[in-house]
Structures are given as C-alpha cells and as structure tokens.
Steps between C-alpha positions, in 0.01 A plus 500: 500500500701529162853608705701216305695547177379293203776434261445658158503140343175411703328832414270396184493133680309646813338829360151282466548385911583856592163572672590161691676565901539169529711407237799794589456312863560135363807612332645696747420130753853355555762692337821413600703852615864444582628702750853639614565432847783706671591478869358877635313399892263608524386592177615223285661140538464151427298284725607197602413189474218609272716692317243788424569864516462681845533791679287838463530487092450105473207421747356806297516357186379143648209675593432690154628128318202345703220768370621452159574121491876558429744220560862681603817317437733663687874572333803519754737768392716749646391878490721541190465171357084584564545806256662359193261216518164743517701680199540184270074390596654161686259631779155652487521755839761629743386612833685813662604691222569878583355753265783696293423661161902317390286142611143604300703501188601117565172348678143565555344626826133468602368838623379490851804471737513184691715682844706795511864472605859684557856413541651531807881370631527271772835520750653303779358662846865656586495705165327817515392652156337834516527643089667296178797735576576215779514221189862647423760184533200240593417189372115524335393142431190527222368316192712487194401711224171639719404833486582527816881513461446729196354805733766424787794517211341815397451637856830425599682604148278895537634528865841347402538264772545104424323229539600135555221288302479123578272346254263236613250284321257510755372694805552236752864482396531863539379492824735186562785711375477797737355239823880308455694798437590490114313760474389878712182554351202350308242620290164389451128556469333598821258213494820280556654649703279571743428136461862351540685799664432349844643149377846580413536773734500767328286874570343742204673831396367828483584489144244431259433541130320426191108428565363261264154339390536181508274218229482212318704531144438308194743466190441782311212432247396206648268486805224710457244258647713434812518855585150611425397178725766629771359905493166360548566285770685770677246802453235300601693371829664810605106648544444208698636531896445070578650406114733273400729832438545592895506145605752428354705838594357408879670208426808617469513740781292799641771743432374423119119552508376795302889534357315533137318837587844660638498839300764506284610902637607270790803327305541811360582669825712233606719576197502875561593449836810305394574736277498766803726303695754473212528875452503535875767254511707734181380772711661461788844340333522788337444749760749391668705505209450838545568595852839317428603626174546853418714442226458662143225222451277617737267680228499216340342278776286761556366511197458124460348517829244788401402290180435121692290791802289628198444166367386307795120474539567588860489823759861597558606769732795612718424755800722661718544582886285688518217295318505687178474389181868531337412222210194372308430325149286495234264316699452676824411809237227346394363398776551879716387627141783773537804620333850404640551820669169545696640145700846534554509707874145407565440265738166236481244737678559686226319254282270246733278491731568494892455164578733389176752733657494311854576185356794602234665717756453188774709246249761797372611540837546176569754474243676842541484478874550130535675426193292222425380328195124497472291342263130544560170581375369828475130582461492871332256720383616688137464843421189606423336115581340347739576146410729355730793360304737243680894536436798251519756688649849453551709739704855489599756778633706707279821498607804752469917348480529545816175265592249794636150481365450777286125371381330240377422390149136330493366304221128390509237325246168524499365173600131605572404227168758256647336500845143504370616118320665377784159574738327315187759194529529487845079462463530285232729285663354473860111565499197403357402712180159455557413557868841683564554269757829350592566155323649182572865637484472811742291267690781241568708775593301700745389141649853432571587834646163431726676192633759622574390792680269266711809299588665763627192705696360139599116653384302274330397531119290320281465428106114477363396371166219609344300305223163627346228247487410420174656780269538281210117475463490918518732492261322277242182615528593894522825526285860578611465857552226460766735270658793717523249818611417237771856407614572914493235561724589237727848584480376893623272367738828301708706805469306681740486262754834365463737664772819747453754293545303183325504354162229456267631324176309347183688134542336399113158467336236583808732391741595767750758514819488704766823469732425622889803641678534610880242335725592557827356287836561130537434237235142431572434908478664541212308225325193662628581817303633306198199296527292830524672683203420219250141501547460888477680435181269204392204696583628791293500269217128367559406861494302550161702716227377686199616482242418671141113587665477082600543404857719181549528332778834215530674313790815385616706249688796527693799318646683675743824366664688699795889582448598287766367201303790569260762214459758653281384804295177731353452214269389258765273766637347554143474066444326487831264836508408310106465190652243591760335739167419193348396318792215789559397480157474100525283572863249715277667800416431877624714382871838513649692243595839513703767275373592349831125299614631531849480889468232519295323272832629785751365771236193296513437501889608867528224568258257324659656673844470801382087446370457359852614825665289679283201311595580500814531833588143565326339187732684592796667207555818643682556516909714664711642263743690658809835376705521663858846662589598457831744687739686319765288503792251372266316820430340526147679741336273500166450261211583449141246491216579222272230424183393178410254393193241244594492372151168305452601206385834499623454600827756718619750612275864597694660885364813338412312340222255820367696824626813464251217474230276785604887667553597433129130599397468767661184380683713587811363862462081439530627185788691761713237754473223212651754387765546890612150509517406182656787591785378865557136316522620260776661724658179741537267193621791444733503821651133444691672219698668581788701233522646509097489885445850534567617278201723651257438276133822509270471489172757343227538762209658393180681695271261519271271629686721780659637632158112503358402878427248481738604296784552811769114642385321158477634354900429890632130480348458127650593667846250803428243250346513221797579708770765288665745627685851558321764452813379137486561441144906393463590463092748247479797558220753263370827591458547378157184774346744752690766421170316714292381910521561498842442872475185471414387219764639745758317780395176302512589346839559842653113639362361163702705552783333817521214343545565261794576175288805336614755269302653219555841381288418062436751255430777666641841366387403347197490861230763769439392743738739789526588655811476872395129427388398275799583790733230724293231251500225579708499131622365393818616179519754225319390163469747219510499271213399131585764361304751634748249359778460123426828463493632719787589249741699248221703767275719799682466681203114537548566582854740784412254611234214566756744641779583757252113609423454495842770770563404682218170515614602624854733774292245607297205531756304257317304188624639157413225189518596128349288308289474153436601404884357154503675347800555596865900529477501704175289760734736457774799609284353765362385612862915448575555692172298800619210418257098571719295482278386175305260344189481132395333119566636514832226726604281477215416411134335771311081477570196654343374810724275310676673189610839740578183696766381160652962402531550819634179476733603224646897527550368795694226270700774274557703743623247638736 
C-alpha cells in the first residue's frame, strides 16, 4: 500500500508509524495536483463550465484523482507554453506526453503506457498524397518546435525536396489553416484527427510516421507518488474488461477500445511501409531518369540507384518479356536463398510452388499485356516453407523511348505481421473480446444496412433484445469468471440457431441482439415466424448449461420490435425492442413482449389460434362442409369441400380467421392431410347411393401442402387406404402457389394424373399464371374468380376479365364454372358470356354432408 514517496525530511519523523497503512492513506487524502490542460479532442481539453480536464487523458485521471482523494486544479496552457511550465514544477502532471529518450532527459514518465499513438497528415479531399515525395512545394501546417516538424525537415532535407512549414500553436489551428486554405496539409496525432478530420473537411493520408507511447509526465525529480499512483491504477484497470480504463476509451469512441494492447510491430510496419513507398517513389524517378538519359552520367545513376535497391528493406525486381528475371536485390537473394546468377534467366517456377506461380504470372500479365498499374496482395509460399507469407506488391510496366513495354519492375513487402494486426484491430475495434461476438458498433452498422435492404426488397425484419434474468446475483454469489463462462456459453448457444444472413451481437453486459432479416409472406406471417424465432431462442436460454462440472440454469426476457415499426433509423428500433425488454422484465421476467401492444394482441390470438388447431385436430373438432356446383340445366355437376372448426365454445369458427394461422404455422400440412381423408371417406359412403355416387368432391390444396416432401405419397396412400375412387377427387390449385418451383408442382401433378385425379386451376384472374405453363397443366377445369363475378354486371372491366377466361377456356379445352353467382342476372350473363357451369348462394350455401343429402333430396323431389 506504501506506493507514495515520503520526503527524506519526514523519514526519522514517521519511521515509528511505518507498520501503520493508514497513516500513508491520510496523507495522501486531499493533495492538491495541478494539472496542464492543452486543447488535444479527444484526449485532452478543458471542460467547460466546470473547468476540469477532459477527454480520454482527463476523465482518466478524474477517475484515478477519485480512488486516491486527489483534488486537480487544472492549468490552461498551450502545448508549448504546457512544457516550459512542467519544466520549471509550476504544474504537478501533463497528460499526452509522447515518449522520446531527447524528452526523458527533461521530465519524468510513469511506466505503463496510457494509449499508443502515430502521426499522420491530414489534406483537403482534392489533394491526393500517396509518399512524402508529394510534400515537395506544399504548405505543412504543424506545431512549432514539435518533433514532428523535426522528422519532416529531416525527411525532406535526405530526399532533397522542400517543405513549406507553417507553424501553429495548436492542432485545431492547424486544421483551421489547411480547412481555409492558408495552408495544403496538416499534421497531427491520429486520435485527432480521426476525431476532427470530418469537421473541417479534410481526409487522412497514407502517410504516417513516428509511433509513440503516450503517459502522464512529471517534472523531472518530482512526482514519484503521482506516477506510482497512476501505474497502479492503470495495471490494475487494463486487466479489468468493465473498468474505469475502457469506459472511458468507450467513451470516446469504439474505434478506441482495446487501442492500449495494439502491438507495437504494428506502428512499426506502418513506418516501414512508408519507407517502401519513398524508395518506390526514388525508384521510379529515377528509372525514368534512366530510360531518358544516356548521357556520360548514366553509371552514375545507376549506381546510386543500385545502392538506395540494396538498402531498401523491400523485394525489388525487374523481369522481362518473356517473364524472366533480368534484375533482383539484396533482398529477393535472401529470400530465393540463391546467388545472383542462379535467378537472372529463371523464371518463378523455377523457385515456387504451382499455385504461387498461377497467381504471379496472373498479375505480371496484367501489367505487360495491359500495361496497367497493379497494386495487390499476394499470398506466397517461400522456398523451402510452408507458411504462407502475404506480399504488398506493386507492379507497373517498364517502358522503352519509344513507349513499348519492355517489362515490369515489381516491388513487394512482406506484410504477413501487418495483416495479422489489422485482423487484431479490426476485432478489437468491432467485436466483443469475450464472446467474439459483434459489438455495439458493427451492430449499428449491419442494423442499418438491414434497413435498408428491407426498404428496398419490402421483406419484413425485426430487432430482438435479449436480457438475462438476474445475472447480477450469478455474478455475486459465483465470481466474475463464472459470469463471463456463462455469457460465452450463451453467446455459443445463439450462434447456432441464429440464421446466415442474421445478426447475433453482444449489445453490453448480458444484453444480447439478435437482428432478423428476410421474412417473406404478409405482415401477420412474418410476425408469426418472428414471433416463433424468439421463443426457440428463449427456450435455448432456459436450457440448463454446465459449466466448470456445475449445472446452471438462467432466463431471459425479450423485447422484440419489427422493422416496419422504425420511425427514422436502427436507433429507434433498438429504443423500442429495449423498451418492450424492460417492459417483460417489469411483467415477471423470462417473456417476450412486442413493442407495439396492438401486435403483441394479434401475436397473442395467433398463439392461442394456433393451440386451438392443435387441439382441435387431436378432438376432432373440424367438418367438412360441401357447396353443390351446378351446370345450366341445373344438373349437379359435383361439390366443393370447404372445412369448418366447430370450436366448443365458440361455435363455429370461419377459415378466413384460422387457415392464414395454420398457413403461417404450418398446421396447414396435418389439416390438409384430414380434409383429403375426410373427402376420400365421403366420397366412399357416397358411392353405395345411387342417387350421390356420381359426385365428384374438389379439394382446395395449398401450397404448402403441395411443396411438402410427401404430399404425392401421403393423398396416393389415402386413395389405397379408403378405397375411394380417384376420377371423383378434383385438387383445386391457386394460381398464386404456381409462382414458385413450378417444375416441381408439374412433375407431381403429372404422377396423380396418372392415377385418375383431376385438377382444377381456382381463382382464375387474380395470380400470375403464365401462358406457356397453363398449356402444360394437366388442368381440368378453370374457375372464375368471384371478385370478377360480383361485380360483372356494374364494372366493364370485370366483364372483359371473365369474357377472356371464358375464351381461354374454350382455346384450351378446359372447363370454365363461376363461383360466387349469388343472383339470377349475374347467371344470366355468364350464360350470354358462354359460362355453363355455376357455384354460389344462388343455388346454395355450403352444408354439412347430411343436410347437403336431405337439399339435394328434395330439389330432386321437387323436381319430380
């Protein structure tokens, strides 16, 4: 507990109260620690009106101030004005000082690094920068007398090209400077700039230099108590996931979480790579320096050039026509392990492997054939190695006086270490490091993208958020690592049921969202299967888990909100799926809960529906109910089968209300299997009476049922089983579940047609039926939609809608018969039409089997 510095006055004073914690404690209560405040968003600035220090370094240090009973008085100074003042002790601490062995001589640094940082220039958007050999004649706005403008003046004196410095006193002017046009270019830390660049309009370079460790620095001497408190603090923090630490860099942005365990080989790579694109830059100036110069200094270039080629940590090459090595360096010797002369002639299959070969020869003749510039990576396999190594390269034609390409010249860099820390940053910076899981950032983004797909394919999405019931307590009573084995587990556990296509993200804590993309079918069935999806996923989480040899069993609730609930963007979706989170856990947790109560009604009833259906298909509480078709002498022609659900306490329960469910459900599969068989029953107990054996029952078919596996099987073995007669069983299709395979569905309608069972094509007029299938249907019959009936006698359109299934019809072969004819002049026009055959109230509502007997019975009587 001893980490503060006692001065050597107070040694003797306090050696009898060493033994005593408290008393370091007391005195450490309240000491006053005056701090340098620069302007540096996000890492550093003065808060106003409280006029504390802010940003990534200040909030830090609040939090550090408040575990060791500091009180800060910040000091406003400018960057410069910051340093002298730390150098004369005026202040106690500056935040964001870069590490330099010049600066360790002046001040005192802490040792654990607080964030890791570069240099990078900022430009205006219609200045493209590719290497610092692009700085020559530009304005470079930067802090006066940083170290900073001490490398560029050395970059730019070593490649002899000048640079135009504008000194600033702070970053924001710099920025300024370039935004208004006093100045090309700015230069700042990346923290800032990705922070402001947006602001004043300006985009990052490619050019970057100088990593740096950034701290806390004391006057030299002085301090040592502040920076012992500050490395404790920050070791024990950074071990921590939910600390203070990454709150605070949460805070500030998600591109910043996890910055501080960024391996350092990273910056380090960054720099090479600049370094590559200067020499490729001195490269090519002087090759063509070359190619126009064959003057007396020729040798002289060359030999400059050979010396900068043998220098550069780089793979440099030239090959000719005919894709044979005609120049290598230093480098590209080491890595064939060869001498000169075993390369020079050879071509690459000399040296790699086949699949190596495929790719280099694919890019080389893209630029000797094409002549184009190519920069690209390359994954190759070394000599002698399996590893697979992964190469910048940059390729460009080789050009004779007269313009011909006479090669290429190819520079490439391993970047196999670079690539490995971008994977880790991209991780770092857009999923969860504990479950792997995508955070709140990716989140956000693949959210919006889901929108916007949905707006465009009109299918309905939905967002569900996911809350475990009670965590805190697990966490309490069984310590933070069994919680986080818990949230892994879960977080496994969703993965596999979460769809391709879907997102599963860790939105914080044990909250969890799972975005739903694609639901096809109308509103109400896609909130069935939304509906459906979210308790599979709830009853994944009830399912017990073990962890560490213990079984635990949790629970969760869950808001879900549909993405055509969304007012203006992802974030409404994730305020309302929260909302109706909340409102689950407030009903008594472990439940969902839409956020719109009128849905969450309709989800409601369509459970219950769907329970009833259930039910009754076990108590046998469907009927089939049967409407005579007539022809027009008034013959019975046959009769529809129509199902109705004598609910029993309900009474009878209409199909537009429980088909759409049992649809959605799938329920429509086990329903259209007990209506086949109820139909092919009647129809057998029919066929002992003279007067009814003739019937012919049709039968609606949905598309469910017709796509099931075993649809074609299951009606043949009904037939078999019942014995009823198959030329009086009519399957009635609707165009629209033609849409889809229709391939298939004529395949299986040609193995029934083989076996006597005839089709008839409902709602006619209303689908998308195409011509060149109708013609290969085997369809008996077309049925003319009673839409285009009811109104046949009011609107001409309806009337030239049924004339032309009529014709059709006729053209086709096929039978045409009307349904809903409900009055005696709609049956008259379709007579006129050329329409004989007829269904609806006119003649009769649909009737059980026995009353439609005792109607039939006596129409005939009557007739008689």
């Amino acid at each position: 507990m001893h980490r503060y510095l006692i001065s050597r006055r107070r040694i003797r004073a306090l050696l009898a109260l060493l033994l005593c914690c408290t008393a370091a404690h007391v005195w450490a209560r309240d000491t006053v620690v005056r701090v340098g405040v620069y302007q540096n968003t996000p890492k550093i600035f003065l808060s106003k009106p409280d006029n504390r220090p802010s940003g990534i370094f200040g909030d830090l240090l609040v939090a550090i101030a408040r575990q060791e009973q500091w009180q800060l008085q910040a000091v406003s100074c400018a960057w410069v004005d910051c340093l002298t003042l730390l150098q004369r002790g005026d202040i106690d601490l500056l935040p964001d000082v870069a590490y330099s062995t010049e600066r360790e001589k002046r001040m005192a640094f802490h040792s654990t690094p607080v964030l890791l940082s570069w240099s990078q220039l900022f430009s205006r958007a219609d200045l493209q920068l590719e290497s610092p050999l692009d700085l020559a004649g530009l304005r470079v706005a930067v802090l006066g007398d940083s170290i900073q403008q001490e490398y560029l003046q050395t970059l730019g004196a070593g490649f002899s090209i000048e640079i135009r410095f504008v000194s600033v006193p702070s970053l924001q002017q710099a920025f300024e400077q370039v935004h208004y046009g006093e100045a090309d270019v700015a230069v700042a830390n990346q923290l800032y700039g990705d922070y402001h660049a947006a602001e004043y309009e300006l985009r990052p370079t490619p050019i970057i230099f100088q990593p740096a460790r950034l701290f806390y620095a004391t006057p030299l001497q002085r301090g040592d108590a502040l920076r012992q408190a500050i490395d404790y603090w920050l070791e024990r923090w950074k071990a921590q996931p939910d600390s203070p630490y990454y709150e605070v860099l949460r805070r500030w942005g998600p591109r910043l979480q996890g910055e501080q365990e960024l391996s350092p080989y990273l910056l380090w790579g960054m720099a090479a790579l600049v370094i590559v694109l200067m020499a490729l830059g001195v490269f090519t100036a002087l090759l063509r320096f070359k190619v126009r110069d064959k003057t007396r200094h020729l040798q002289l270039s060359e030999n400059r050039l050979n010396t900068i080629l043998g220098s550069v940590d780089a793979y440099i090459y030239i090959k000719g026509r005919d894709y044979r090595y005609r120049y290598v360096n230093p480098r590209v010797l080491e890595l064939l392990g060869c001498a000169e002369e075993e390369i020079i002639g050879e071509r690459d299959d000399r040296f790699f492997d086949a699949e190596t070969v495929r790719q280099l020869r694919e890019t080389d003749k893209r630029v000797m054939e094409r002549g184009e510039r190519v920069v690209k990576d390359e994954y190759t396999r070394r000599p002698n190695h399996n590893e697979l190594c992964i190469y910048l390269a940059v390729k460009q034609p080789l050009r004779d006086e007269e313009g011909k390409i006479i090669g290429l010249v190819g520079v490439s860099t391993d970047v196999t270490e670079r690539r490995r820390n971008e994977e880790q940053i991209h991780q770092l910076a857009f999923y969860d490091p504990l479950t792997g899981l995508p955070n709140q950032s990716l989140l956000r983004q693949r959210l919006d993208h889901a929108l916007a797909t949905a707006a465009r394919s009109g299918l309905e999405g939905a967002v569900l958020f996911i809350d475990l019931d009670n965590f805190r307590d697990l966490n309490d009573t069984l310590g933070h690592r069994a919680g986080d084995q818990l949230l892994k587990a879960v977080a496994e556990r969703l993965d596999l049921r979460v769809r391709e296509g879907d997102t599963l993200a860790r939105f914080g804590g044990d909250e969890f969202v799972v975005v739903l993309e694609g639901m096809e079918g109308e509103r109400d069935e896609a909130l069935y299967q939304i509906e459906s999806a979210a308790r599979q996923i709830l009853a994944l989480i009830n399912s017990a888990f073990e962890l560490g040899g213990r079984t635990y069993t949790v629970s969760a609730s869950m808001g879900v909100v549909l993405f055509s609930d969304a007012r203006h963007s992802g974030d409404e979706l994730l305020k309302g799926a929260e909302l109706a989170m909340y409102a689950a856990k407030s009903s008594g947790r472990n439940k969902l809960l839409f956020f719109d109560q009128s849905m969450q009604a309709r989800v409601n009833t369509r459970i219950e529906l769907e329970h009833g259906i259930r039910h009754a298909l076990e108590r046998n509480e469907f009927q089939l109910y049967y409407q005579p078709q007539f022809d027009s002498d008034g013959q019975l022609l046959g009769v529809e089968s129509l199902v109705r659900w004598n609910h029993p306490q309900q009474g009878v329960i209409s199909p537009a209300k429980f088909i759409p469910v049992a649809e959605a459900s799938g329920l429509i599969v086990p329903l259209g299997r007990w209506i086949l068989q109820s139909a092919c029953d009647q129809l057998v107990r029919w066929s002992s009476d003279e007067q009814f054996s003739k019937i012919c029952i049709a039968v609606n078919i949905s598309a469910h049922q017709i796509h099931h596996e075993g649809f074609v099987s299951g009606l043949l073995a009904v037939l078999e089983r019942t014995g009823a007669d198959a030329r009086k069983l009519k399957l009635e299709l609707t165009e629209s579940l033609l849409v889809q395979d229709i391939e298939q569905i004529i395949a299986k309608m040609a193995v029934l047609r083989e076996h006597s069972v005839g089709f008839s094509l409902d709602d006619f007029g209303t689908g998308y039926s195409s011509l060149s299938y109708l013609k290969r249907l085997p369809l008996d019959q077309l049925k003319i939609d009673q839409s285009f009936v009811r109104d046949l006698l009011q609107d001409s359109n309806d009337a030239a809608i049924v004339r032309t299934i009529i014709a059709l019809g006729k053209s086709l072969d096929l039978a045409v018969i009307a349904e809903g004819v409900e009055t005696e002049e709609q049956r008259q026009a379709l007579l006129d039409y050329g329409c004989f055959n007829f269904q609806g109230y006119l003649f009769s509502r649909p009737l059980p089997a026995d009353q439609l007997e005792q109607f039939l019975r006596q129409r005939d009587g009557g007739k008689g």
